[in-house]
VEXLUM-412568 format. One line per 8 residues: number of its first residue (from 1); their letters; for each residue x, z negated, y of C-alpha. Coordinates in Angstrom, 1 decimal. Layout:
BEGIN
NUM) a) X/Z/Y; ...
***
This chain:
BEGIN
1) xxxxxxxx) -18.4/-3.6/12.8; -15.4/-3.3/10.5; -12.1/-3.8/12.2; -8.8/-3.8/11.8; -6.6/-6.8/11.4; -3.9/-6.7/13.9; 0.3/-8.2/12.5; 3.3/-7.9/14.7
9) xxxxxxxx) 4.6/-6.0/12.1; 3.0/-3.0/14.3; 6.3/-3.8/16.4; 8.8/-1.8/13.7; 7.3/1.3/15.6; 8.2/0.5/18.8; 11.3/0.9/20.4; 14.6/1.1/18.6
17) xxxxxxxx) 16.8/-2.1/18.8; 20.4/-2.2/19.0; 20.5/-3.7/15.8; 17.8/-2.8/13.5; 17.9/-5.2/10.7; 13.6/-5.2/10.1; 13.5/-2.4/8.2; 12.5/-1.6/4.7
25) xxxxxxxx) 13.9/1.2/3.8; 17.1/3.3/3.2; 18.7/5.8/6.1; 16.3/8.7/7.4; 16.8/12.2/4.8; 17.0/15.1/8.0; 14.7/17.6/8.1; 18.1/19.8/7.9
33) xxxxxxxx) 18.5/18.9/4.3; 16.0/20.0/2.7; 14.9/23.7/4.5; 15.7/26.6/2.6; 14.7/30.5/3.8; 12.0/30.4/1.3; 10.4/27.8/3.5; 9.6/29.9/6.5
41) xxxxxxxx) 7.3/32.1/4.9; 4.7/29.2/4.0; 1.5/29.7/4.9; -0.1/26.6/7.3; -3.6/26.8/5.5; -5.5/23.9/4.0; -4.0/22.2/0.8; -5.8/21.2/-2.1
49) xxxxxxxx) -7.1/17.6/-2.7; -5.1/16.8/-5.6; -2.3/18.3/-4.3; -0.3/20.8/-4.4; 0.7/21.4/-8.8; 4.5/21.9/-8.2; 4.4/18.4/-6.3; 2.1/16.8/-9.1
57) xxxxxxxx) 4.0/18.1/-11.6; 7.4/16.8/-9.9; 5.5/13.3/-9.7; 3.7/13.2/-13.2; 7.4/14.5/-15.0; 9.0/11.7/-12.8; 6.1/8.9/-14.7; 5.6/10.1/-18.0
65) xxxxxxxx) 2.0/11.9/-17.7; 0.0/14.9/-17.0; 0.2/16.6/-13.4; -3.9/15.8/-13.7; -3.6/12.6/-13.4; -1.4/13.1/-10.7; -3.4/12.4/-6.5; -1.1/13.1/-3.5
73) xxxxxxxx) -2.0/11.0/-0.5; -1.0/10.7/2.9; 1.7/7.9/2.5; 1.1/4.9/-0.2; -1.0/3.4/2.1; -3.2/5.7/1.8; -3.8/5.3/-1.7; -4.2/1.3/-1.9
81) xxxxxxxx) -7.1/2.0/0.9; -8.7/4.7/-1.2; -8.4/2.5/-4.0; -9.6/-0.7/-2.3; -12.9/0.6/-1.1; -13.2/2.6/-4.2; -13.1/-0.2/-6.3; -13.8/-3.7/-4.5
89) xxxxxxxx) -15.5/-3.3/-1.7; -18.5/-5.2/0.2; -17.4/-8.3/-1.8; -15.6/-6.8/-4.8; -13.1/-9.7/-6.1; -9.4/-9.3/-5.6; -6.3/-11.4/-6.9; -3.4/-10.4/-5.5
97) xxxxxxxx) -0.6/-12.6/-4.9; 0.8/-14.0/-1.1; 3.5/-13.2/0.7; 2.7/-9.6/0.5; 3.0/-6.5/2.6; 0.8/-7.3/5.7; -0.9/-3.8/5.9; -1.9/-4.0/2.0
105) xxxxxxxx) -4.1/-7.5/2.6; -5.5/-6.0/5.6; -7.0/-3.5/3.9; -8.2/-5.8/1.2; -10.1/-7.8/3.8; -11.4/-4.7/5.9; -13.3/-3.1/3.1; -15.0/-6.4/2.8
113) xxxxxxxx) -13.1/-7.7/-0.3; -13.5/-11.2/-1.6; -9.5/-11.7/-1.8; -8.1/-14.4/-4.4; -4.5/-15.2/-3.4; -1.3/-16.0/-5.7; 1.3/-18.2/-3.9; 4.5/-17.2/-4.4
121) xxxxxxxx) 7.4/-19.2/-2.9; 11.0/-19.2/-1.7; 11.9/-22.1/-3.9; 10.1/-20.5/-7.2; 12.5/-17.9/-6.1; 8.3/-15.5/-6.1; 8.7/-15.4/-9.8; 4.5/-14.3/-10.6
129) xxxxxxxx) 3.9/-15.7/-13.9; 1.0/-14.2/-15.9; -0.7/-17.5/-16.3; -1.0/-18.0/-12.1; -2.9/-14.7/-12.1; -4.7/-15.4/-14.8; -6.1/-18.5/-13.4; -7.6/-16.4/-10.7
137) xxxxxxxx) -9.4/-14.0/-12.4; -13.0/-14.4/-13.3; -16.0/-11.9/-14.3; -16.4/-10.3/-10.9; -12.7/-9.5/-10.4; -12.5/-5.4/-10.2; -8.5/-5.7/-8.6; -5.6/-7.0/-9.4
145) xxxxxxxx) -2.7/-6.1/-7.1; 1.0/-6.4/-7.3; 3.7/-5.1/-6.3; 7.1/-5.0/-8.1; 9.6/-4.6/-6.5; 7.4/-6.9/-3.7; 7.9/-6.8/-0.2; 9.3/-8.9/1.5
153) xxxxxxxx) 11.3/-10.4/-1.6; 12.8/-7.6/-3.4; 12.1/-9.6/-6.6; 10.3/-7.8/-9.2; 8.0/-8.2/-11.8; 9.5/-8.3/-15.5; 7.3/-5.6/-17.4; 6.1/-8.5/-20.0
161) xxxxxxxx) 4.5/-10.4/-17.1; 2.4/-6.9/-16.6; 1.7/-6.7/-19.8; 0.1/-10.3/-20.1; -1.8/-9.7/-17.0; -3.1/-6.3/-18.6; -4.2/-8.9/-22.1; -5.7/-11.7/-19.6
169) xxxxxxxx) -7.8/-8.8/-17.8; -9.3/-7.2/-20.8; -10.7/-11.1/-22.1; -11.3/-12.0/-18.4; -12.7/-9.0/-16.6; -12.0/-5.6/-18.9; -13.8/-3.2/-16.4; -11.1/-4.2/-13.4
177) xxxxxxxx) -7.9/-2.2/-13.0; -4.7/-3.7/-12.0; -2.7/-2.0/-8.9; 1.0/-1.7/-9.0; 2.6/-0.5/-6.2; 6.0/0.8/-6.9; 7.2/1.7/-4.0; 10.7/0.1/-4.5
185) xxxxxxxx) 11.1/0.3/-8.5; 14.0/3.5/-8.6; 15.8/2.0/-5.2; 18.5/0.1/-8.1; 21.8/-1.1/-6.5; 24.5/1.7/-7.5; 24.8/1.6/-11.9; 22.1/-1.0/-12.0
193) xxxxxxxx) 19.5/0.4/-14.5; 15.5/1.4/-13.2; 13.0/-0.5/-14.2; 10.0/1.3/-15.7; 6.6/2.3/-14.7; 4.0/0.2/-15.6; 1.8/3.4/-16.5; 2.3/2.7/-20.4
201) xxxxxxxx) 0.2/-0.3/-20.4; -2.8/1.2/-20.3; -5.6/3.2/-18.7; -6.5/0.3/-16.5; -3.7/0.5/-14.8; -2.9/2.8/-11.3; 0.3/2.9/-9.7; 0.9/3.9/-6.4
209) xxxxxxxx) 4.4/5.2/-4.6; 5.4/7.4/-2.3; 8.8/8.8/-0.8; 9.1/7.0/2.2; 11.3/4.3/1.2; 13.8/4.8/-2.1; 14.3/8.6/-0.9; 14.3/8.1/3.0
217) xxxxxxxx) 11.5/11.0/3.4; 8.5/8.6/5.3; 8.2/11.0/8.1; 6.2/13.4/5.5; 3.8/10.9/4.6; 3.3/11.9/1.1; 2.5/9.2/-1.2; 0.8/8.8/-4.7
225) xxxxxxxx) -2.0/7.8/-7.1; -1.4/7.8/-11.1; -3.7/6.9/-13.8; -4.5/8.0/-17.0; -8.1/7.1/-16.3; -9.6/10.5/-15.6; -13.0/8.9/-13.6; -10.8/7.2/-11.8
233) xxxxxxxx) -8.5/10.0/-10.6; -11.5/12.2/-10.0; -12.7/9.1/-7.6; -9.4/9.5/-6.1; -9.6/13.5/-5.3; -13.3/12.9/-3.8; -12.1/10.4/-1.7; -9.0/11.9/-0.3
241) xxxxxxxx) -11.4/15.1/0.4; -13.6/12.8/2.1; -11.2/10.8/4.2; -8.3/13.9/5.1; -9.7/17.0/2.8; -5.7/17.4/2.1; -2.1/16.7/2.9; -0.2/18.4/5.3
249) xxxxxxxx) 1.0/21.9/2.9; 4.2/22.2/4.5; 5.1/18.4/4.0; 3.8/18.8/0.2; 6.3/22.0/0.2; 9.4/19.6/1.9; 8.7/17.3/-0.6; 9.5/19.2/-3.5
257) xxxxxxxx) 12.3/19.7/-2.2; 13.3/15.7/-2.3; 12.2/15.8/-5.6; 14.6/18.9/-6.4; 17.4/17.6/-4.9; 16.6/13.6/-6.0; 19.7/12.9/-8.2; 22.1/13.8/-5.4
265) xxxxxxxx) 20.0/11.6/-2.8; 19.4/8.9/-5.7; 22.9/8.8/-6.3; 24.3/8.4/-2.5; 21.5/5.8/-1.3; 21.9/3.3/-4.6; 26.0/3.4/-3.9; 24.6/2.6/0.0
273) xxxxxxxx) 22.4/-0.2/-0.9; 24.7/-1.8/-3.5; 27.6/-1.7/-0.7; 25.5/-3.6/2.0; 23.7/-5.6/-0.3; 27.3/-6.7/-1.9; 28.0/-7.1/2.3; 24.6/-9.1/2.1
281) xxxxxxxx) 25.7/-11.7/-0.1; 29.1/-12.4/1.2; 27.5/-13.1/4.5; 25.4/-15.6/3.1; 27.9/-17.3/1.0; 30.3/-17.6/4.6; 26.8/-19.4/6.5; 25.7/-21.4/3.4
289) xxxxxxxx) 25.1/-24.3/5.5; 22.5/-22.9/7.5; 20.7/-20.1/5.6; 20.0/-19.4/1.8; 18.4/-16.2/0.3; 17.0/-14.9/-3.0; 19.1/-11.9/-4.2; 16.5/-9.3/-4.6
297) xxxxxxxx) 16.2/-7.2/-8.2; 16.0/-3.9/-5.8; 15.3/-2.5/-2.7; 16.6/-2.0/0.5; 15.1/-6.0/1.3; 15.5/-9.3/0.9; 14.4/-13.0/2.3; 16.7/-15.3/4.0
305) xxxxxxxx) 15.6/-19.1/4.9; 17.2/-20.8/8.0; 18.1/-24.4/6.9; 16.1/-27.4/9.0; 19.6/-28.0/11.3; 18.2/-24.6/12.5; 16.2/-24.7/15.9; 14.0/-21.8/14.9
313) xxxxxxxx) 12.5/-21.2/18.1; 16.0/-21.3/19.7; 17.3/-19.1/17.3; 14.6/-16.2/17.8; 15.1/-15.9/21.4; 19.1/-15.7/20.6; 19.0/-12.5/18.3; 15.8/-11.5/20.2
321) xxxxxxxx) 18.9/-11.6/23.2; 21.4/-10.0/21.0; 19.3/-7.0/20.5; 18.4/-7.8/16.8; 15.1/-7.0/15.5; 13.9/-9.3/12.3; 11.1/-9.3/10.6; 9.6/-12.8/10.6
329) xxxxxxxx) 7.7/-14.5/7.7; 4.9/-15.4/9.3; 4.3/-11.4/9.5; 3.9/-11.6/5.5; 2.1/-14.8/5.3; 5.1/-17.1/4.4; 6.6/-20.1/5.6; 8.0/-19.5/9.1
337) xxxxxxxx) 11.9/-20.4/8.3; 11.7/-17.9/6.7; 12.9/-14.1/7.5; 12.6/-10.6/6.2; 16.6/-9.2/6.4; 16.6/-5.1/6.0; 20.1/-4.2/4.3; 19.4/-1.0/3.6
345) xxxxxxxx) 18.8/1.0/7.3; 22.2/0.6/8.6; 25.4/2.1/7.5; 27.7/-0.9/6.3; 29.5/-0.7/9.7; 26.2/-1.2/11.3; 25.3/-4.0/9.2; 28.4/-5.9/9.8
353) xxxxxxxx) 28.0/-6.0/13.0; 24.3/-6.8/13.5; 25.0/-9.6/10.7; 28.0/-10.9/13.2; 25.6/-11.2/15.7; 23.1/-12.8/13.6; 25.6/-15.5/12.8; 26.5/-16.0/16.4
361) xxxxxxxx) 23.0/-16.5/16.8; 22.9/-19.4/14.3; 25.8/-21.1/15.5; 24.1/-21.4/19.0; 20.7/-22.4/17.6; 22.4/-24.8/15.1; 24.5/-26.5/18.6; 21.3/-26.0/19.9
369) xx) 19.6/-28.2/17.7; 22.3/-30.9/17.9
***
């Protein structure tokens, strides 16, 4: 029997913490701001599989491409699973590269995949180099997954390390498709320019996104498959019929409605995430005896790594006792020292203080170790 592979990352939807510094994502949008008269009078039928045209067409203008090619799913998760059983499997090869979103290998692993890791490290500062993924591909390899900005690092892939990848695929294994999940890619710190999609590399390439975490909209689930492979998408629509016939209408309807008001939300959350990731820094330039971190390219993430005077253990329990939630890197598959820091949930004030008590929290476990 397949089953699910159980990560304590599971815990980021229990109870709220006092100071919430796990997250991966920017502060909540309210249902408040986006309801408008015409709302009320939408009918609570069945959507399409596709999705809804007005949504697909906000998506597709957003990437460069047709509305058709265009599949709204039910959160980005959604699409990596439709796409991992579509395409790999009962043994289908994957490369993808470690540490990685938790959720996105399990998947991988419970569709029966035969899953080829990349390791990327904290002192390589998880730069992916084309040549790594290269190494791992081979005939049988129908996936390649990435994800740039990645989780946990907020590092991204330069767009010529994509393209590469595309070139080694077509010699290596031209009937696979490489993934990119750009979930992070607009979420730029204040003027900082957006990287682009990776859509203009070819029709072997799908991308996936969804709203939850650069616009602050994850209670709609809505998320996203593009491709300008047309089998491909119509694989898509048949299995999103076949695993939740449609997306909730009304959250397709609120979603517009991020999408017509993005420039205003775009333009408030980068000035947020460039103030707490500027309060970030400074923090870890005033404790650069016990941690180090690897600025992220964007996001509302980033990695921290305790120093060895550290007593790990000791300081878990401390910001466990302070009421701050982490997220640790054995939840993503990296070295334990090693910590997922959230910048982006808190107001500054709130990330201030939750970093104060993080560095009171080091002091004891660094006595502690002594």
């Amino acid at each position: 029997m397949a089953t699910f592979a159980s990560n304590p990352i599971m815990s980021l939807t229990a109870a709220q913490p006092r100071h919430d510094l796990s997250e991966s994502y920017g502060p909540n949008l309210r249902l408040g701001d986006l309801l408008t008269p015409e709302l009320a009078d939408h009918e609570l039928g069945y959507g399409t599989a596709p999705g809804s045209p007005a949504l697909r067409t906000a998506i597709a203008d957003r990437h460069g491409v047709r509305p058709d090619d265009v599949v709204v799913t039910v959160g980005g998760m959604h699409a990596i699973f439709l796409l991992a059983y579509l395409l790999a499997d009962r043994g289908g090869q994957v490369v993808t590269t470690g540490p990685e979103f938790p959720i996105t290998r399990s998947v991988f692993e419970t569709v029966g995949a035969s899953v080829r890791v990349v390791p990327l490290t904290f002192d390589e500062g998880y730069r992916l180099s084309a040549a790594a993924i290269r190494a791992q591909l081979t005939p049988e390899t129908r996936l390649v997954s990435l994800a740039t900005p990645q989780n946990p690092s907020g590092v991204a892939v330069p767009h010529d390390t994509l393209r590469d990848i595309v070139v080694a695929m077509r010699e290596i294994c031209p009937d696979a498709y490489l993934m990119v999940d750009e979930t992070y890619r607009i979420a730029s710190y204040g003027d900082d320019p957006v990287a682009g999609t990776a859509l203009d590399l070819g029709p072997n390439v799908v991308v996936v996104g969804s709203l939850s975490k650069c616009h602050g909209a994850a209670g709609l689930r809505i998320g996203w498959a593009i491709s300008t492979d047309a089998g491909l998408i119509e694989q898509l629509r048949t299995g999103k019929f076949s695993t939740v016939v449609s997306a909730s209408t009304v959250a397709e309807a609120l979603a517009v409605r991020v999408f017509e008001e993005e420039a205003e939300i775009l333009t408030v959350r980068r000035a947020w995430l460039r103030e707490n990731l500027e309060l970030t820094e400074d923090w870890v330039r005033a404790n650069a005896d016990v941690v180090e971190w690897i600025r992220p390219d964007a996001g509302a993430l980033c990695v921290i790594r305790l120093a060895r005077t550290v007593d790990l253990e000791r300081f878990r329990r401390a910001t466990a006792e302070a009421g701050v939630r982490l997220a640790d890197g054995d939840w993503f598959g990296d070295e334990p020292r090693v910590f997922r820091l959230g910048f982006g949930f808190l107001p500054a004030t709130g990330v201030k203080v939750a970093l104060e008590a993080v560095q009171d929290a080091l002091r004891e476990a660094v006595h502690a170790a002594h």
